[in-house]
N, C-alpha and C positions, 0 to 999 in steps of 0.2 A: 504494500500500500504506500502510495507517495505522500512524502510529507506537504498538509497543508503550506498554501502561499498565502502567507498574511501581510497584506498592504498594512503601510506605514503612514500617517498624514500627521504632519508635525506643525503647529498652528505659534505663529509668533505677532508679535506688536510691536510697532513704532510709534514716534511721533510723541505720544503721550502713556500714562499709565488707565488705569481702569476704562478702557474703551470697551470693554464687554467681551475679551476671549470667550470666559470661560460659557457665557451665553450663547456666541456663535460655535462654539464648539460643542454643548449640548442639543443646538440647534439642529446641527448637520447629522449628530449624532442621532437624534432621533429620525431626520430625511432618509437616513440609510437605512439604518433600523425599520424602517417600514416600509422598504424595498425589500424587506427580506434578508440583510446582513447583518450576521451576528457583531455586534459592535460593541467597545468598550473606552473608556477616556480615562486619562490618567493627569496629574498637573506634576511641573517640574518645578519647586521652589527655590527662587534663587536666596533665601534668606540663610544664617548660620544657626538657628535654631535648630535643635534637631524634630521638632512640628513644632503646632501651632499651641496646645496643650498647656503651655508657663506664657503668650502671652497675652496681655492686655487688650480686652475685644474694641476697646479704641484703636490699639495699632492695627488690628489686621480684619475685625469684623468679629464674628461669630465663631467658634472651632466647632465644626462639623463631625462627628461622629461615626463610624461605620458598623457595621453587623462584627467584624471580628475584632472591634476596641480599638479601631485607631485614631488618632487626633490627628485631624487632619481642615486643608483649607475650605471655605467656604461654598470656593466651586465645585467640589466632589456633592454635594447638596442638591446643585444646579441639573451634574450630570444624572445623578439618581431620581431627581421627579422630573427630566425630561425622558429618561428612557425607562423609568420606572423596571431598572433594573441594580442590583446592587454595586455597589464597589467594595474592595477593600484593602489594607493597609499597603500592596503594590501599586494605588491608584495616585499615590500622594507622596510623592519624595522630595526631600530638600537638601540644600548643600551641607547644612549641617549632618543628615545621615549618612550624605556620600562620604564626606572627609572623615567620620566617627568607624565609618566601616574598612576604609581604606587605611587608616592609623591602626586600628586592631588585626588586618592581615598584617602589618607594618610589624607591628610589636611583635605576630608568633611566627615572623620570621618568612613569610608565604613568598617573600618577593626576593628571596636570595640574595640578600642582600646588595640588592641595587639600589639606587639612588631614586628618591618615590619623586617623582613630578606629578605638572596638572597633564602631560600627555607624556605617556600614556596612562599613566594609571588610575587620575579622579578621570579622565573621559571615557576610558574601558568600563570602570567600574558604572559609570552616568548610561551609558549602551547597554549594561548587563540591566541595572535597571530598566527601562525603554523594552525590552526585547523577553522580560520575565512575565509578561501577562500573555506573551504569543505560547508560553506553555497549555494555555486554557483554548478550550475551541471558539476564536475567535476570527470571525474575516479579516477587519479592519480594526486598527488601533489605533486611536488619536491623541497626540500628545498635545498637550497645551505648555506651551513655555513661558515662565510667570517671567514679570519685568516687563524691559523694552528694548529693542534693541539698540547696543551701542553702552549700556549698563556694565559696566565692569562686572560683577556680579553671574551677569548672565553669557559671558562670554565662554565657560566650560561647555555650557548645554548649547550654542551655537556652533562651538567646534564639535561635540558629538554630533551633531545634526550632521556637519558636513563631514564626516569619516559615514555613519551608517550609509548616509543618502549613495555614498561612494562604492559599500560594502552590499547594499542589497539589491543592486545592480535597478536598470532602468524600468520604468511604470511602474515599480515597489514600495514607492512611495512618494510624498510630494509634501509642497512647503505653502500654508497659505496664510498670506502677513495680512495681520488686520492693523489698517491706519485710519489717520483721520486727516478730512478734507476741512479746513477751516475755512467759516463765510466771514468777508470781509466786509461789512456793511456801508461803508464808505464809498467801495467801490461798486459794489455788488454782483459779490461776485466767489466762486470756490477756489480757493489757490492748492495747488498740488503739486507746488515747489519741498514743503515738508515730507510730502510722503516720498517724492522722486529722492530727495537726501537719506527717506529711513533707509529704501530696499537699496540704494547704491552701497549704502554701508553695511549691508545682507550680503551683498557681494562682494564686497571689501574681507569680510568673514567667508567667502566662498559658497555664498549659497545664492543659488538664483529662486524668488518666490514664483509659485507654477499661476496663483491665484490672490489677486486682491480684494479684498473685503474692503469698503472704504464706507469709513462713520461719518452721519454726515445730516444735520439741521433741515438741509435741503436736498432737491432733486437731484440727480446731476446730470448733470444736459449729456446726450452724446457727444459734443467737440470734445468734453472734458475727459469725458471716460477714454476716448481713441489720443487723446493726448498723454492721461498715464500709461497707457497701452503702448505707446509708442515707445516712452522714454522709459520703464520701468521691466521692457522686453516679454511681458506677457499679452496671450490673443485679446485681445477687444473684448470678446464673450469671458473673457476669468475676469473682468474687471467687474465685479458685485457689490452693488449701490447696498447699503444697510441704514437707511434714516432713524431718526428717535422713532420710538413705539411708545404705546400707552400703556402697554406691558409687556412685559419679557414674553408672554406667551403668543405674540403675535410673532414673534421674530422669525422663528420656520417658516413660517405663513408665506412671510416677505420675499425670504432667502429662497423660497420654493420656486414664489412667481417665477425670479431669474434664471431657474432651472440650476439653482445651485449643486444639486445632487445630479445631476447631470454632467454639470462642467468638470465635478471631484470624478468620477466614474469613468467618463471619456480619460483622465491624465491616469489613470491606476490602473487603466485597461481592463476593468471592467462589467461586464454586462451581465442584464437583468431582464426578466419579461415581462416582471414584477413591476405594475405600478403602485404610485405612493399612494398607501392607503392612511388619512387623516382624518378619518369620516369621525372618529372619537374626539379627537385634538378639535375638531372646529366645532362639534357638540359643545366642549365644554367650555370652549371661548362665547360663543353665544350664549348659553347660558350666563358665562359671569359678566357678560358686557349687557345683556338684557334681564336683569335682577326684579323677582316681584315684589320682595320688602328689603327691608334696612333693618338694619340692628349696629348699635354701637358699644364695641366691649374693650373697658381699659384697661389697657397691657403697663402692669404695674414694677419699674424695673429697674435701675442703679443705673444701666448703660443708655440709656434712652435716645441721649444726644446723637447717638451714632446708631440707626435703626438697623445696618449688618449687623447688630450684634445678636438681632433674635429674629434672624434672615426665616429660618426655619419655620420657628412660629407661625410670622407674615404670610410667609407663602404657604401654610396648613393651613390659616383661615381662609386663603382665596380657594384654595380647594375644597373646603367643607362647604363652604361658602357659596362657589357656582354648583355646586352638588345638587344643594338644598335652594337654588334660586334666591339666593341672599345676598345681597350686598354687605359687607364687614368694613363696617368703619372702623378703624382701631384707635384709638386716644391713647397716647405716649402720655404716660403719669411717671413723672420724675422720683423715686419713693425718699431719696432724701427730705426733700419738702415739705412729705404730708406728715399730718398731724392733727391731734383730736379737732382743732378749733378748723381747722382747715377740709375734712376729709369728707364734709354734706356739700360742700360747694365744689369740690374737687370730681368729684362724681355724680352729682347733681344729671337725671337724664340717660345716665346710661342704662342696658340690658346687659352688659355679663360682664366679668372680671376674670384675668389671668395673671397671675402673681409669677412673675417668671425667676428660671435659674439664676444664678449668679453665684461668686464665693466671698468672702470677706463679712467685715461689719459694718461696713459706711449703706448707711440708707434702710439696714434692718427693723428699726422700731419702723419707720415709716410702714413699711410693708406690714409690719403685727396690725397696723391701725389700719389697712385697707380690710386685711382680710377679718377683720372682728367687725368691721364696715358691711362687709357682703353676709356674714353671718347672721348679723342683729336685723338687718334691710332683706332678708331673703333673697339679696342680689345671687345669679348662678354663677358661681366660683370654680374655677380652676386652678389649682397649686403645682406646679412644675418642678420638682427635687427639690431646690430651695425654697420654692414654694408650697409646697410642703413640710418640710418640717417647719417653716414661718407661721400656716394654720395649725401644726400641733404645740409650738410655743405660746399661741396666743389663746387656746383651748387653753392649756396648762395654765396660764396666770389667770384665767377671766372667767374660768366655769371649772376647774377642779379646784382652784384658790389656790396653787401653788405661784406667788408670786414673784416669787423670782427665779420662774424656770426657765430656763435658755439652753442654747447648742453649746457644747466646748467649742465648738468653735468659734465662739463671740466670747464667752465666760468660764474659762476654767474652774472656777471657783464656785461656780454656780450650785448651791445646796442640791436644787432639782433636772439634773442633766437630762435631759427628756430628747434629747439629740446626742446622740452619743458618736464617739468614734468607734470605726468599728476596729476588733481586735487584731486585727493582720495589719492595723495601719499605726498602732500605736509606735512601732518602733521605725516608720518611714520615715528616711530623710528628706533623697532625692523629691521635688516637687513633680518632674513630668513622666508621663505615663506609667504613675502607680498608682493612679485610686479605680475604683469600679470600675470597668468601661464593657462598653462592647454589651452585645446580646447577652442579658439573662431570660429564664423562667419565671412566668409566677401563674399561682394556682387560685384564683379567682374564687370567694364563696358562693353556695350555692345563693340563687334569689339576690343578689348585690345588685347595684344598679349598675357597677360594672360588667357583671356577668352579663345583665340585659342587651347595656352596650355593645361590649363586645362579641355575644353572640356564643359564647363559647368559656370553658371555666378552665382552659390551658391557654396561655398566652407567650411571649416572647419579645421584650422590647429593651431599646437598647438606654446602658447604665452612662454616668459620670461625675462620679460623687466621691465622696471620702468621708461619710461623717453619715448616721443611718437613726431609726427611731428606736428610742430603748425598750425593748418589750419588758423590761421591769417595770414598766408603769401603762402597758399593756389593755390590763382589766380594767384599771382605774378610767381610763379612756372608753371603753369595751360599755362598764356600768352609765356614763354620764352621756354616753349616744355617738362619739367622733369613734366608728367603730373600723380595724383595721380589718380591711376584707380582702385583701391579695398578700401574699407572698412569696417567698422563692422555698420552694418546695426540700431543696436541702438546704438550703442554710435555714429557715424558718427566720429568717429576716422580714420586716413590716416591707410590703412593697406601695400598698396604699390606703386610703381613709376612707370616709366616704360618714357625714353627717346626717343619722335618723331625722325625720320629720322636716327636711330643705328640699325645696325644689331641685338643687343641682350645689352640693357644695362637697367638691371631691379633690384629693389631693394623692398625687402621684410621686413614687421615687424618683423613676426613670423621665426620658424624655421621647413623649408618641411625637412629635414632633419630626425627627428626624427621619419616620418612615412614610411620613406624609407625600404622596405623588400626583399627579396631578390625574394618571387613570386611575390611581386606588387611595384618594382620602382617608385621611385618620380617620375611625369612628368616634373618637374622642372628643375629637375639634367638631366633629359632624353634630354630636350630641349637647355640647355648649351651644353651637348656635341655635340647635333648635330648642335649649331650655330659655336661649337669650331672647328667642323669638315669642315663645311664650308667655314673657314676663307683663 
């Protein structure tokens, strides 16, 4: 049997940062994908972290999650609810893994003691990455390469570019650079002198791009397009207009018209008899662009300023949301701010609350004060790992009378630790990737409102935590109605809560969030909006 030929398409940027790779790359990914090829996407981080896991969702957005525990960028997010299929931890590589892996063959001697460079050995190592997911049965593999070109940073994963592109010989793969057309309004007019500077310096790097993507406010006239065409040495037809949309999920739509999966397919050699079937995809855009009510629910959260930060979230409510013929307005509530005198005007008008993840103590009592807000007002709640244990701190002081009950992780000292650490973590130093991650189980009680939800009393959703509910105070909870109805079946760990006699006041370990796609909505998020709808 001959071994599979898996085409390579290696997706880069100029000009500027955040022009939406990782969008036109889940974009295409799904165009294919519904031609019939098995497809998969991967991102190449140029940053020395070794992931996303230790930092700061102001620097980098959101840390996205996978089914086998890894912390990883944002756009692995993108590419799993556009192809609603999953990824995992070979989908997300950064320069700090590559150099952390190449230093440790370094140390046990693997390289014979040669002298280690950035070629060959961090660009061999950058290819073995790159070429580890063509072990799995896939057609096509799309690499997204984070940065811009011309980044120092990003200059390893440009020279692997041009060794593979050399190495897996012609139509095996291709390069498609996404830039940006800036309008000059003065003149009025597109200038495509910046992009002709990115792909020269693509070339300057050895690599010729096969196809242009170009970001772009406005149209672009034909002259414009056969002018980058001309100077940028690609055909006329790869040169691919991509304007603003009004949402990400129009953007296939866009890239389709142009026969974008066509132009990739002709250069990779190709073919299909298989037309694009998006009869789902335009369902559910219609759907969410023609909405028959509104409901508005405050997303209650520390990082607020910087809305990547609870990407996930956002885009589980537009899914649950066009599902259910809903529009989801969300209200970004800052929870440092709130406070008793503050938290009826603050919420004044809404239908549902989501208390989301976070770590740290800056902004916590605010959150005790929403979610004893949605308790007392029968507002429908949702608690998100941190927001969760946030409802069972604020049970604890306001209805079992333990007043000064808190997580260690705010209060060591705390007489009533009703958030505890859990025991495999006490002696953790290292901060990245050691606390829960990745897919666990939990075992649902019978009649739960969760069991209802989800339809089923075995479950499996993915973890990111370090710090867990104490079942030593258990019953006490169990007696006064905040009753724990899920678990992990071996550990007997609390997985979630769920408030006797409230419309919808439930609090989760994990995060349903992250499995949320746009052809299989969480039922979770599905279930808040229709208690929000209710109210």
């Amino acid at each position: 049997m001959s071994k599979k030929n898996i085409k390579y398409i290696f997706v880069t940027g100029g000009v500027t940062s955040s022009l939406g790779k990782g969008i036109v790359s889940a974009s295409l990914g799904l165009l294919l994908k519904s031609r019939g090829f098995s497809v998969t996407i991967q991102k190449l981080d140029p940053y020395i972290n070794i992931d996303p896991g230790t930092l700061n969702p102001y620097e980098h957005g959101e840390c996205y999650v996978t089914e086998d525990g890894a912390e990883t960028d944002l756009d692995l997010g993108h590419y799993e609810r556009f192809l609603d299929s999953q990824t995992s931890q070979n989908n997300n590589v950064t320069t700090g893994r590559i150099y952390q892996t190449v230093i440790e063959k370094e140390r046990k001697g693997e390289f014979l003691g040669k002298t280690v460079q950035v070629i060959p050995h961090i660009t061999n190592e950058i290819k073995r990455r790159i070429k580890i997911l063509s072990k799995q049965n896939f057609d096509i593999i799309i690499t997204e390469i984070g940065g811009t070109v011309g980044d120092i940073e990003s200059l390893p994963y440009i020279e692997s570019v041009r060794q593979l592109r050399w190495e897996l010989g012609e139509s095996n793969s291709m390069v498609i650079h996404l830039t940006l057309l800036p309008y000059l309004a003065a003149s009025g007019e597109l200038k495509t002198k910046p992009s002709q500077h990115s792909v020269r310096q693509l070339m300057e790097n050895g690599i010729q791009a096969d196809v242009l993507v170009c970001r772009s406010e406005h149209k672009i006239p034909k002259d414009v397009k056969s002018k980058l065409a001309l100077f940028c040495n690609v055909p006329a037809d790869n040169v691919i207009e991509c304007m603003d949309a009004d949402t990400i999920y129009q953007v296939p739509l866009d890239l389709q018209k142009q026969k974008f999966d066509e132009v990739v397919l002709k250069e990779l050699d190709l073919t299909t008899r298989k037309e694009s079937d998006l009869k789902e995809w335009k369902s559910f855009l219609k759907k969410y662009k023609n909405p028959k009510r509104k409901v508005e629910i405050a997303l209650v959260g520390k990082y607020v300023s910087l809305q990547d930060s609870y990407k996930s979230i956002a885009e589980a409510f537009i899914h649950a949301g066009a599902d259910l013929e809903t529009e989801v307005k969300i209200r970004w509530v800052y929870s440092g701010e709130l406070t008793d005198e503050n938290v009826a005007e603050t919420f004044s008008g809404i239908d549902g609350m989501l208390i989301a993840p976070g770590f740290g103590d800056r902004g916590i009592e605010g959150k005790i004060t929403a979610a004893k807000y949605a308790r007392e007002k029968r507002i429908p709640l949702l608690g998100i790992c941190l927001g969760m244990q946030v409802m069972t701190i604020e049970f604890a002081r306001n209805v079992l009378g333990l007043s000064q009950a808190n997580s260690v992780e705010f209060d060591l000292e705390t007489p009533d630790p009703v958030i505890s650490l859990m025991a495999d973590q006490k002696n953790v130093v290292d901060k990245g990737g050691t606390m829960r991650l990745g897919a666990w189980k939990c075992a649902l009680k019978q009649g739960s409102k969760l069991h209802e939800i989800y339809g089923s009393r075995s479950i499996s959703e993915r973890h990111r935590h370090r710090y867990e509910f104490n079942s030593e105070y258990r019953s006490d909870f169990e007696k006064a109605g905040l009753i724990p109805t899920g678990q992990n079946p071996e550990t007997v760990l609390v997985e979630t809560l769920e408030l006797k006699d409230h419309p919808f006041y439930i609090g989760v370990q994990y995060h349903p969030e992250y499995k949320s796609t746009v052809a299989t909505p969480h039922p979770l998020f599905k279930a808040l909006v229709e208690a929000a709808s209710r109210k």
